[in-house]
C-alpha positions in Angstrom: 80.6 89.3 96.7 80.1 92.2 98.9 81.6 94.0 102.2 84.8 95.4 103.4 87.3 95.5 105.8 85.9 96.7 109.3 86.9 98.4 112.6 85.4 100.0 115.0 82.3 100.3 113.3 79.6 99.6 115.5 77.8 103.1 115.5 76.8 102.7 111.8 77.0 98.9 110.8 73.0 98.4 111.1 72.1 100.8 108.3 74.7 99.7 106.4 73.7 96.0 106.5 69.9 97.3 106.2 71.2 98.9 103.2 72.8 95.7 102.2 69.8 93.5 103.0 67.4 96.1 100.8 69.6 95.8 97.5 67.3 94.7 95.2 69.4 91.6 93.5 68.6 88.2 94.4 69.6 87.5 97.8 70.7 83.3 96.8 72.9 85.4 94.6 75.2 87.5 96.5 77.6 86.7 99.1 79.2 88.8 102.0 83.0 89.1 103.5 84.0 91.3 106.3 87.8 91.5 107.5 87.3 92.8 111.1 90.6 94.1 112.3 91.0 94.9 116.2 87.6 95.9 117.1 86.5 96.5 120.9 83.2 97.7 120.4 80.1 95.3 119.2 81.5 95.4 115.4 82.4 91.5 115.4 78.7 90.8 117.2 76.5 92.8 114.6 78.4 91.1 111.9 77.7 87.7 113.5 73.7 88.5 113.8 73.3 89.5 110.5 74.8 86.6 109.5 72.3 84.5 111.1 69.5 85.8 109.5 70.6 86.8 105.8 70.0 84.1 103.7 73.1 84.6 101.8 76.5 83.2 102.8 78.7 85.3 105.0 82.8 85.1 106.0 83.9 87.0 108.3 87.5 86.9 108.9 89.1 88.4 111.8 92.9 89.5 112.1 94.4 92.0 114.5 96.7 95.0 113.3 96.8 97.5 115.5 95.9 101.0 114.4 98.9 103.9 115.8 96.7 105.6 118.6 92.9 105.8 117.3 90.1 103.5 116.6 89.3 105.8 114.4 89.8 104.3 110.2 92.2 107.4 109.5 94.4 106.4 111.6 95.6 103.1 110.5 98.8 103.5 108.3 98.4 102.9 105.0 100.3 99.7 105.5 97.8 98.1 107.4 95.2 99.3 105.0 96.7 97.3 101.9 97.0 94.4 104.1 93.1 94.4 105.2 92.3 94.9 101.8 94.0 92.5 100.2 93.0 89.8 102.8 89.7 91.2 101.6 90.4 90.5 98.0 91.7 86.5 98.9 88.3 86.0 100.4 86.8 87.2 97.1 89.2 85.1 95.0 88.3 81.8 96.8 84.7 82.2 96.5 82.9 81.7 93.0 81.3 85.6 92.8 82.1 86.7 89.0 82.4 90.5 90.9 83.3 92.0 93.8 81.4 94.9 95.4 83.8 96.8 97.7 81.9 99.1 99.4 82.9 101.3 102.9 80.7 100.6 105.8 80.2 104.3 105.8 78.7 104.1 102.5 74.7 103.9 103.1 73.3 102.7 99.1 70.3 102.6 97.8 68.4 99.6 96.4 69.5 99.9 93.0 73.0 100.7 93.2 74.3 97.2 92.5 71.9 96.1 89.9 72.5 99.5 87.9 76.5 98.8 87.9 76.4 96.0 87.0 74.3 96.6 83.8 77.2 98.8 82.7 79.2 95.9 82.0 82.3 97.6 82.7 85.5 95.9 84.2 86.1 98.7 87.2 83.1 101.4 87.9 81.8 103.5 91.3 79.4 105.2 92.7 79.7 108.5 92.9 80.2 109.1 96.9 80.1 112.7 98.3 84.0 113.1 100.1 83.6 116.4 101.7 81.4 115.9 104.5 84.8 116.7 106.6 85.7 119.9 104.7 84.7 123.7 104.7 84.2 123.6 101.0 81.4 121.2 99.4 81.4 119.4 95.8 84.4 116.9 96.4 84.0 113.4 95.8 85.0 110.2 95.4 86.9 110.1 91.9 90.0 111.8 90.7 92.2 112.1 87.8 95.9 112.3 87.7 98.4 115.3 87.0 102.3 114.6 87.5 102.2 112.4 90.0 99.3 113.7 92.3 95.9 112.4 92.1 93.6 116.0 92.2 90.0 115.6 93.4 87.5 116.2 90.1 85.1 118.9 90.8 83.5 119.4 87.7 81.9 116.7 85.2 78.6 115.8 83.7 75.8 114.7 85.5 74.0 111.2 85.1 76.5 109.7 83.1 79.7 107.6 83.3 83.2 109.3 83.2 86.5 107.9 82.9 88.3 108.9 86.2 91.8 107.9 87.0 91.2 106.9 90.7 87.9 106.1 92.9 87.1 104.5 96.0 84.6 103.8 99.0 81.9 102.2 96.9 83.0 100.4 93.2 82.3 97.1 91.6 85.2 95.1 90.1 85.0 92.0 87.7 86.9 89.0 88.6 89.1 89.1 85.7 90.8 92.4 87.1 92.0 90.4 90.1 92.1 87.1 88.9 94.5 87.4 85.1 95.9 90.2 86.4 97.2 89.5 90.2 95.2 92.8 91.3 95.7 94.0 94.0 96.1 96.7 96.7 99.6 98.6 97.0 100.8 101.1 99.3 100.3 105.0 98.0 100.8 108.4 100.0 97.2 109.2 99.1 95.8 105.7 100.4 95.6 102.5 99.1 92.6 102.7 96.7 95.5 105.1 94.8 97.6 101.8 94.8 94.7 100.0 93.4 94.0 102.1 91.1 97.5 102.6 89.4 97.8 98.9 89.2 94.8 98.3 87.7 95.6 101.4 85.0 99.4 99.9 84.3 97.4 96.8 83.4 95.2 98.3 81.2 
């Protein structure tokens, strides 16, 4: 299964279902879920077209929590966040898809990205998203290991290989089993809820 919770999103949703649509994995195959939460642009309505002409099943599952002041996604409290997400992760659980494909709808892939993570077999792995397009200073992304109790941002690793990180998001594949045996799921964090997410799924080994 693939998708995400969305809001708001309508200025980049057609490349990312393009992106979607070009994954090079059979398309009787995959499934799609969207949570839409409170959207008052054209989100739901793009959703709903591609639905109509993928041949893939897609849910779409709409709820309404208000974000504090801004459509924008940085705005919702992290609350809200574990809440969409783990609506997101029910859809998953009542489907039959052995893995679930989170992946932010401001995450554009190429055609290979699923097919290449899930040769690696592993039971929790990510792409490696740039996270610095907002910041002065380039080279952040999306993984991080912890020290004490703060996640820091890892700046520095080997290139074209997989690294054990303590904490990822935005674009990561998950097995069934991690959510399934071991009641996975999304909890609040200060530094978001993939950081929940992550801890859990850590704790439980």
């Amino acid at each position: 299964m693939i998708g995400c919770p969305v809001r708001e999103r309508g200025w980049i949703l057609p490349r990312y279902l393009r992106c979607l649509a070009d994954l090079d994995y059979p398309s009787n195959q995959i499934e799609y879920a969207f949570v839409v939460n409170d959207s008052q642009d054209n989100t739901l309505e793009i959703i709903r077209e591609f639905a109509c002409h993928t041949e893939s099943p897609v849910e779409i599952r709409q709820v309404n929590l208000k974000s504090r002041s801004s459509p924008n996604r940085g705005a919702h409290s992290i609350g809200n966040l574990v809440v969409l997400r783990n609506i997101f992760l029910d859809m998953f659980l009542k489907s039959p898809a052995t893995h679930l494909f989170s992946l932010d709808s401001d995450i554009l892939v190429g055609p290979d990205s699923l097919t290449r993570l899930i040769a690696l077999g592993l039971p929790v792995v990510s792409l490696l998203v740039p996270n610095d397009m907002h910041l002065e200073t380039a080279g952040y992304f999306n993984i991080a290991n912890l020290q004490g109790d703060q996640y820091f941002p890892i700046t520095k690793f080997p290139q074209n290989q997989v690294i054990p990180v303590d904490c990822t998001g935005a674009g990561y594949l998950i097995r069934r089993e991690v959510i399934e045996a071991d009641g996975g799921r999304y909890h609040p964090h200060r530094q978001g809820e993939d950081a929940g997410f992550c801890g859990m799924a850590r704790a439980k080994g």
